[in-house]
C-alpha positions in Angstrom: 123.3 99.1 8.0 125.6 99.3 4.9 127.4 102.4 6.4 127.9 100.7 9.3 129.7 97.8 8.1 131.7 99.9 6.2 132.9 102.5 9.1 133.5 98.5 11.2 135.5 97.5 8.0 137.9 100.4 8.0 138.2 100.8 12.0 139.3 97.4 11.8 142.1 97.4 8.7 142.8 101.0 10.6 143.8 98.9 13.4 145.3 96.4 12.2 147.8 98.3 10.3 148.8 100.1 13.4 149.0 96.8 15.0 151.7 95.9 12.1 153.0 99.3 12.4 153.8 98.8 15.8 155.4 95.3 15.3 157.4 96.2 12.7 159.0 99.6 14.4 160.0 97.4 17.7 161.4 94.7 15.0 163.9 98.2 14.2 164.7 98.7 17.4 166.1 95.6 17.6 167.8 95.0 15.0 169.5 98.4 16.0 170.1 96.3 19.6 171.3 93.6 18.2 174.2 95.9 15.8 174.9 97.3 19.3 175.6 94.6 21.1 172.7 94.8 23.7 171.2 91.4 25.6 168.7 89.5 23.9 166.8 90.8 27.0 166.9 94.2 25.9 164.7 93.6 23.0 162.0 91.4 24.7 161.6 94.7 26.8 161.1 96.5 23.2 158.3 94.1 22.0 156.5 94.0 25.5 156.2 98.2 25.2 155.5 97.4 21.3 152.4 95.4 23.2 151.7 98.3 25.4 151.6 100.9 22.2 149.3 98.7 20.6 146.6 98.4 23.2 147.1 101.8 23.5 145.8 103.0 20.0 144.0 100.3 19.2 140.3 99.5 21.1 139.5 95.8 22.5 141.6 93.3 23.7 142.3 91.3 20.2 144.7 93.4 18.7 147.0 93.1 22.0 146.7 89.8 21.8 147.2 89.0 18.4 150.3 91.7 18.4 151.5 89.7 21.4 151.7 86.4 19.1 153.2 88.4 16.3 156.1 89.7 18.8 156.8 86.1 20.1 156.9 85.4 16.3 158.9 88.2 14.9 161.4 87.4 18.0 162.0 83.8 17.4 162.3 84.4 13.5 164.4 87.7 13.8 166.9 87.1 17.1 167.0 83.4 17.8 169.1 80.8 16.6 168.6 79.4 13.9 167.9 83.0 12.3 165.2 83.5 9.5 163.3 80.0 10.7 160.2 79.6 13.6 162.3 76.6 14.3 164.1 76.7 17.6 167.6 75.1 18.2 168.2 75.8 22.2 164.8 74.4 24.0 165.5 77.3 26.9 163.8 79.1 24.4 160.6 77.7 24.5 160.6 78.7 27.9 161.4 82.2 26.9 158.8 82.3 24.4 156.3 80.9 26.8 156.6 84.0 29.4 157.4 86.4 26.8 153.9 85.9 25.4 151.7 85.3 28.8 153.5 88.5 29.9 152.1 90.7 26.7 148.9 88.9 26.9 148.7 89.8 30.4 150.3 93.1 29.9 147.7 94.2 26.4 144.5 92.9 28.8 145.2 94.8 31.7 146.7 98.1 29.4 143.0 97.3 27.1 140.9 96.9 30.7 142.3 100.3 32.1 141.9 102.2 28.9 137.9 100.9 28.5 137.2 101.8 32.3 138.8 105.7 31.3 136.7 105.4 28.3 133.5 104.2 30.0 134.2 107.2 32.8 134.6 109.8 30.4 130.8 108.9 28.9 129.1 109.1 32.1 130.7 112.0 32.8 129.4 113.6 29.5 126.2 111.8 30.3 126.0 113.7 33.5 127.2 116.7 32.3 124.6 115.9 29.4 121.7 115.2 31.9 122.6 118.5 34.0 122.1 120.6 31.6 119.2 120.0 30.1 117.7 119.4 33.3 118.9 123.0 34.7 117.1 124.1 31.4 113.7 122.0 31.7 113.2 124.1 35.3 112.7 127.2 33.7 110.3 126.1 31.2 106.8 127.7 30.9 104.8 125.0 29.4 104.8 121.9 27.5 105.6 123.6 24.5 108.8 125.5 25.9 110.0 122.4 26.8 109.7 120.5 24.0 111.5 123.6 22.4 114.4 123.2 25.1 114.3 119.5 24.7 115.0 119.5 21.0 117.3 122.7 21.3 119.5 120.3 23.9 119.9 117.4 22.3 120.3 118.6 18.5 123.1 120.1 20.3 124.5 117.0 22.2 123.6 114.5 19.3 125.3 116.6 16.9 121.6 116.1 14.7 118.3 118.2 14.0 115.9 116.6 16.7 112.3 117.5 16.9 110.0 116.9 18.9 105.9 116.2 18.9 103.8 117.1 22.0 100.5 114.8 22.7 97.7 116.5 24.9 96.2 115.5 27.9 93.9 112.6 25.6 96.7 111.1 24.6 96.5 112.2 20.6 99.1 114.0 18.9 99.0 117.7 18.1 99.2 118.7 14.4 102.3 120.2 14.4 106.0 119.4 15.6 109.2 121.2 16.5 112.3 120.5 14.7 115.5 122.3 15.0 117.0 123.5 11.9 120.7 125.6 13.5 121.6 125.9 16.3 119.8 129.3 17.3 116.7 128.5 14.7 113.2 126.1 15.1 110.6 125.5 12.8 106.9 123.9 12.9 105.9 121.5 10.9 103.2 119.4 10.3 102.5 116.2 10.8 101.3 114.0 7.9 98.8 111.6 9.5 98.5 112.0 13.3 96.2 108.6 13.7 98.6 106.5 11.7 101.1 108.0 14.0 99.6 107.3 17.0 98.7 103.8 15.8 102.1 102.9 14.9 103.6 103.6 18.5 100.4 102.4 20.7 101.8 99.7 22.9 105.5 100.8 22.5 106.8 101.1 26.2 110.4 101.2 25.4 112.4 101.6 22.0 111.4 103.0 19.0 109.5 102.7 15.6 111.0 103.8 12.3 109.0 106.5 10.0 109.9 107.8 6.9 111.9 110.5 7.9 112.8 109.9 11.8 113.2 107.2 14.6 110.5 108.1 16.9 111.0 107.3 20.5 107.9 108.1 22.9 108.0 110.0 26.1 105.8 108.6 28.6 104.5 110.1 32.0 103.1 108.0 34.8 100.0 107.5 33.4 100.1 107.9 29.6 102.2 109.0 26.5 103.5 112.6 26.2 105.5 112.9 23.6 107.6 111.5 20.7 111.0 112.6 20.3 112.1 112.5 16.9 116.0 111.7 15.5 116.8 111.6 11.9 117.2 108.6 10.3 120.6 109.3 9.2 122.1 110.2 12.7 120.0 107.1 14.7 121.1 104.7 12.7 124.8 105.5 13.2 124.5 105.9 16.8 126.0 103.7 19.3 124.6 102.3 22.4 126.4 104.9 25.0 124.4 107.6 23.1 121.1 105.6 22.9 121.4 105.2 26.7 122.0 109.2 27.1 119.5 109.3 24.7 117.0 107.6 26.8 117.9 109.8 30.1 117.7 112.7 28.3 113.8 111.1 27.2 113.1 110.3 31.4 114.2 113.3 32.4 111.6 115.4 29.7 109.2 113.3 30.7 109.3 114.4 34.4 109.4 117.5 33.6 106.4 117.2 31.5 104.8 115.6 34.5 105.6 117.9 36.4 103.9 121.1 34.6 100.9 118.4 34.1 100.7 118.3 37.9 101.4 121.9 38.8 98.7 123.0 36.2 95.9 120.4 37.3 96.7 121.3 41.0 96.4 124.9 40.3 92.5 124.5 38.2 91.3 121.9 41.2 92.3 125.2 43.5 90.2 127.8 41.2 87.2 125.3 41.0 87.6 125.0 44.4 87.5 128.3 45.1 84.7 129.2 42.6 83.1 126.4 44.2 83.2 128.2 47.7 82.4 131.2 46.2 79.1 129.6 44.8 78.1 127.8 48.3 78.3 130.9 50.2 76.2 133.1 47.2 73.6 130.6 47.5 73.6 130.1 51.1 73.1 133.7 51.6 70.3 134.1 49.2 69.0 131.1 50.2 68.8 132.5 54.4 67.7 136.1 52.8 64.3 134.0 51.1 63.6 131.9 53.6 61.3 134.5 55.7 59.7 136.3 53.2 58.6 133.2 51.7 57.5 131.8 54.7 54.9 135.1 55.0 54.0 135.1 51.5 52.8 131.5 52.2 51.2 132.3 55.4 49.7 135.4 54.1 48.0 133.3 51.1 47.1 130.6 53.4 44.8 133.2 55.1 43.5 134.8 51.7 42.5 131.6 50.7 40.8 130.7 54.4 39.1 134.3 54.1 38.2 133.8 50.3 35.1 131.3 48.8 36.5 128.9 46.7 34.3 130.0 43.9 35.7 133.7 44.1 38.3 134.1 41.3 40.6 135.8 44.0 40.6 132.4 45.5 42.8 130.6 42.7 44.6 133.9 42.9 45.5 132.9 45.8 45.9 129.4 45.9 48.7 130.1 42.7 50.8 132.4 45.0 50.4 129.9 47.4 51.6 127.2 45.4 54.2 129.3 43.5 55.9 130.4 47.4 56.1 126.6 48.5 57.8 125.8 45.5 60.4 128.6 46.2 60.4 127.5 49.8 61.4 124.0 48.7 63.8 125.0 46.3 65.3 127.2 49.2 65.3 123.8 51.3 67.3 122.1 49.1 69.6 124.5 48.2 71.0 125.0 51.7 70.5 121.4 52.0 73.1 121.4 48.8 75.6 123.8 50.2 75.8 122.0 53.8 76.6 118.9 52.0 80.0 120.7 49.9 80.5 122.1 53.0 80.6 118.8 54.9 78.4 120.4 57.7 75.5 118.4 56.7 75.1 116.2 59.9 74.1 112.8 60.2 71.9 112.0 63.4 70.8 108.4 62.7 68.4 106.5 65.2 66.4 103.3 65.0 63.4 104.7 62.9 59.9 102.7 61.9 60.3 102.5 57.9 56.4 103.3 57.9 56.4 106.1 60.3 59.0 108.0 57.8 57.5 107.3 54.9 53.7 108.5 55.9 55.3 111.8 57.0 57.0 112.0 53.6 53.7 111.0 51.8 51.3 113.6 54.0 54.1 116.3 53.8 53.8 115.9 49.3 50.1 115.5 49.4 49.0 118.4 51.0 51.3 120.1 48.2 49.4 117.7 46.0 46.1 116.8 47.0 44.5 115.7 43.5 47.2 113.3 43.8 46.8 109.4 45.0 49.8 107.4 46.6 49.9 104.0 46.7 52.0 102.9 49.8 53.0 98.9 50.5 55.4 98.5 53.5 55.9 95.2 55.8 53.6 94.1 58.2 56.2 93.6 60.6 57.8 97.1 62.0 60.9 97.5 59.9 63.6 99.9 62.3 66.4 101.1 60.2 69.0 102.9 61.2 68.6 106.5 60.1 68.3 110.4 60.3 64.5 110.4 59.9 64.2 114.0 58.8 67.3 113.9 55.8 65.5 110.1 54.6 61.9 112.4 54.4 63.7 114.9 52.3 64.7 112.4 50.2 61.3 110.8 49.5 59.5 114.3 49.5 62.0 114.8 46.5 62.1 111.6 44.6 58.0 111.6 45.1 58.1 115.5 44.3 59.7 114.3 41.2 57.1 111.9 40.1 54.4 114.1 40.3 55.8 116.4 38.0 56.4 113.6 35.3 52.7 111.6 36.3 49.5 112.4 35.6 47.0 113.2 38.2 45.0 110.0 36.9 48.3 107.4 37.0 50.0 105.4 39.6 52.5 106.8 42.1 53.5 103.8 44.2 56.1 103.8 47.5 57.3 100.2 48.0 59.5 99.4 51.1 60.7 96.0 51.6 64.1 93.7 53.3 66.0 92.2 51.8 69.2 90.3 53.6 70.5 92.9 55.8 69.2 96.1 53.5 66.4 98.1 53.6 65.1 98.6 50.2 62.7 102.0 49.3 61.1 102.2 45.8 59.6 105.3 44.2 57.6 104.1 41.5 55.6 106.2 38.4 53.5 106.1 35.6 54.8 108.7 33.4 57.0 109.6 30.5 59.9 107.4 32.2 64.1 108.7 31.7 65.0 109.7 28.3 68.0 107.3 27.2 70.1 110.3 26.8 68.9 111.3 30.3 70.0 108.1 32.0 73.4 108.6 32.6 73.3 112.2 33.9 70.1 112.5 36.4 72.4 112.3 39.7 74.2 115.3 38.0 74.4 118.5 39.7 71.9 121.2 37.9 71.0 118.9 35.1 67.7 119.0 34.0 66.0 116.4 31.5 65.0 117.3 27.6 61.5 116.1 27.6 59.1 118.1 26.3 57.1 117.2 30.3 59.9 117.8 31.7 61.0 121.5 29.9 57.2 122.6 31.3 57.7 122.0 35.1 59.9 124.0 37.3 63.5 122.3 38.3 67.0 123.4 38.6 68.3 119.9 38.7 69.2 119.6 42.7 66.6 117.2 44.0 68.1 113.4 42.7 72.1 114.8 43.6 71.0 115.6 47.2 69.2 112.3 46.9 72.4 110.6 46.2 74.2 112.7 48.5 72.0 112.1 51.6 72.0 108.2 50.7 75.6 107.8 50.5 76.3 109.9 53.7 73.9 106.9 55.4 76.6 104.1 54.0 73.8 103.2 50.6 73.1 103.1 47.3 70.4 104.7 44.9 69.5 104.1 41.4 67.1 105.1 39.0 65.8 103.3 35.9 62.6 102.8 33.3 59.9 100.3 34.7 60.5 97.1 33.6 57.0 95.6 31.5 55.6 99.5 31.5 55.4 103.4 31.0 57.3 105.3 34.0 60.6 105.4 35.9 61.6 103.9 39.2 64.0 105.5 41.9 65.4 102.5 44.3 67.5 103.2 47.4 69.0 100.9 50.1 69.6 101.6 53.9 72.3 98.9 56.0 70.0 97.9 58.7 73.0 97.9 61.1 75.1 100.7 61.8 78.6 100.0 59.9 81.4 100.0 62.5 85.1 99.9 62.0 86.7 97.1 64.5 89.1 98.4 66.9 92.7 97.5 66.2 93.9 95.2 69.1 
């Protein structure tokens, strides 16, 4: 701040000399005029140019004006009668005077208004010139650090100052390190003291900038959060004026867009390989899944007959009755596999008709305990016939797995318990257990795809982790919700799942 009163101070005593300067030369002049013999008239025409001159090298309309008053004084004390006096013998004067000084006050405002517009068009056209540049020179950039590198390279050299710049990633926390340039063909990295304090200092900070030890930090920020900090020494921000703060700051825009820009490109460009690899998955599966479907379906029948041929006492029985149980596992596992990939694919369709709640739910309950049978399933439903909207079959898949489920966390001795009640205009299904219950670890990830829980129960039966997302994805193609939580008052875990009783139609425009 000291500097800069000091560079004001001798602008203005700069200016004020050639103000005197100025004054004095057209006094000369006509003096020289008045030796000659020339008109009184000839040397107003010398003071109103000595007005011009001034506005000319001097900046703002003061110094015109003030040199006007000092003409109209220098020519009533110089050239008028009485001489060497302000005092003025021939009132004409006065009239004189009067015009003489409205015409240099006119004359140094319109001169000062014509050479501020020149100036103000020569700084946007080095702003644009400026802005071009470095924008030509962001479009080749290969990353975010290439164009912080350009960034800095650009306006070290427009700013006349060793810029640096610091990248954030795509959390929104400073890297370690910054780029500074050092010449003007040289950049260094340098570390950054205390990226938290950093990032504390400027959190909140949409515009302007925040002061560090070493550099005013100004922060680059995308559409959705910060990107950058661009970094000017102390020494060269505090001297700089406000038409290079604003360049400064469109220089700041347009790196941020172009920051944006290789944030969008990049993200489009891995959703297109996941989608891809993706694809690439669905079909792997779906073709294994089509190539196991009829073998398993005669290793199941073929066991089914063992076991019909085969005493239950004969140790070839359980022989048996293990491949049997081991192929329907596989079979279901099949099921829901190409039940998985139908529903990426969006071919899964959705046939729904007015079915009895009861009707589906036996079929899903006869359907698990014949996988089951030392199993016992409690089942409460209405006594009035509940219809719900639904496709019956994709509903029964979903109870087969949520009961499926339970059985493999329950004991053959504990409760399994299907509730189905209304309530409002919702159907409401409940899958209820007895065992272990949901880790708390476990809770927020068991609609994940492939995730499996980290019980010790759970690590000893058989599951890839696809039966509670098909759930979910079955549930929400029929316009519901599902949810799964521990038993409130007791051991076990509870799946619930709602069904809109009416069909959910979009009105017509009309």
């Amino acid at each position: 701040m000291k500097s800069l009163r000091n560079n004001d101070l001798k602008e203005m005593i700069r200016y004020v000399l050639i103000t005197a300067l100025i004054i004095t030369a057209a006094t000369g002049i006509g003096w020289i005029f008045l030796i000659i013999g020339f008109p009184e008239t000839n040397i107003v025409i010398v003071y109103l140019l000595s007005i011009l001159l001034t506005a000319r090298f001097t900046r703002g309309s003061v110094y015109g004006i003030v040199g006007s008053v000092a003409a109209t004084c220098a020519f009533n004390y110089f050239f008028t009668d009485p001489f060497y006096t302000l005092s003025v013998n021939d009132p004409s004067y006065f009239i004189t005077f009067g015009i003489m000084t409205i015409t240099a006050i006119i004359t140094s405002a319109l001169t000062s208004k014509v050479k501020q517009n020149a100036l103000e068009s020569q700084e946007k056209q080095a702003e644009t010139s400026a802005l071009f540049q470095l924008t030509n020179r962001l479009t080749d950039a290969a990353d975010i650090s290439d164009i912080a590198a350009i960034t800095t390279e650009t306006i070290s050299g427009i700013m006349n100052c060793r810029a640096a710049c610091l990248c954030f990633d795509e959390n929104g926390q400073p890297q370690t390190s910054f780029i500074q340039q050092l010449s003007a063909h040289q950049q260094v990295r340098r570390k950054v003291d205390d990226p938290s304090e950093l990032k504390h200092r400027i959190e909140g900070l949409r515009g302007g900038y925040v002061v560090s030890g070493e550099f005013y930090d100004w922060p680059i920020y995308g559409r959705e959060s910060i990107l950058g900090l661009l970094r000017i020494p102390i020494t060269n921000a505090a001297s700089m004026g406000e038409p290079q703060k604003r360049l400064l700051r469109s220089m700041i825009e347009s790196t941020a867009l172009a920051m944006d820009r290789y944030r969008s490109a990049r993200q489009q460009q891995e959703s297109r390989e996941e989608t891809i690899q993706e694809r690439y998955r669905s079909n792997l599966l779906r073709a294994i899944s089509h190539d196991l479907r009829t073998p398993l379906s005669g290793i199941m029948g073929t066991s089914e007959i063992l076991m019909d041929m085969t005493e239950s006492t004969d140790p070839r029985y359980d022989l048996a009755e293990g491949i049997h149980k081991d192929a329907d596992w596989l079979h279901s596992l099949v099921e829901n596999i190409l039940s998985l990939t139908r529903l990426q694919d969006g071919k899964l369709t959705i046939t729904k008709q007015l079915e009895a709640a009861e009707e589906v739910v036996g079929g899903a309950v006869r359907h698990i305990l014949k996988r089951y049978p030392g199993y016992e399933i409690t089942v409460a439903v209405p006594e009035e016939v509940l219809l719900v909207p639904m496709d019956a079959k994709l509903i029964e898949q979903v109870l087969i797995n949520l009961l499926d489920n339970a059985i493999k966390h329950t004991p053959p001795d504990r409760e399994i318990k299907i509730t189905v009640s209304q309530e409002d205009n919702l159907a409401v299904f409940s899958v209820a257990d007895s065992g272990c219950g949901i880790g708390a670890s476990d809770l927020p990830n068991i609609f994940q795809m492939f995730y499996t829980t980290h019980s010790g129960k759970a690590d000893a039966q058989r599951s890839v982790g696809l039966g509670l997302p098909i759930c979910e994805a079955i549930i929400k193609a029929h316009e519901g919700m599902i949810e799964g939580h521990n038993r409130a008052g007791g051991t076990g875990a509870e799946f619930i799942f709602t069904l809109p009783k009416e069909e959910i139609t979009h009105a017509e425009p009309e």
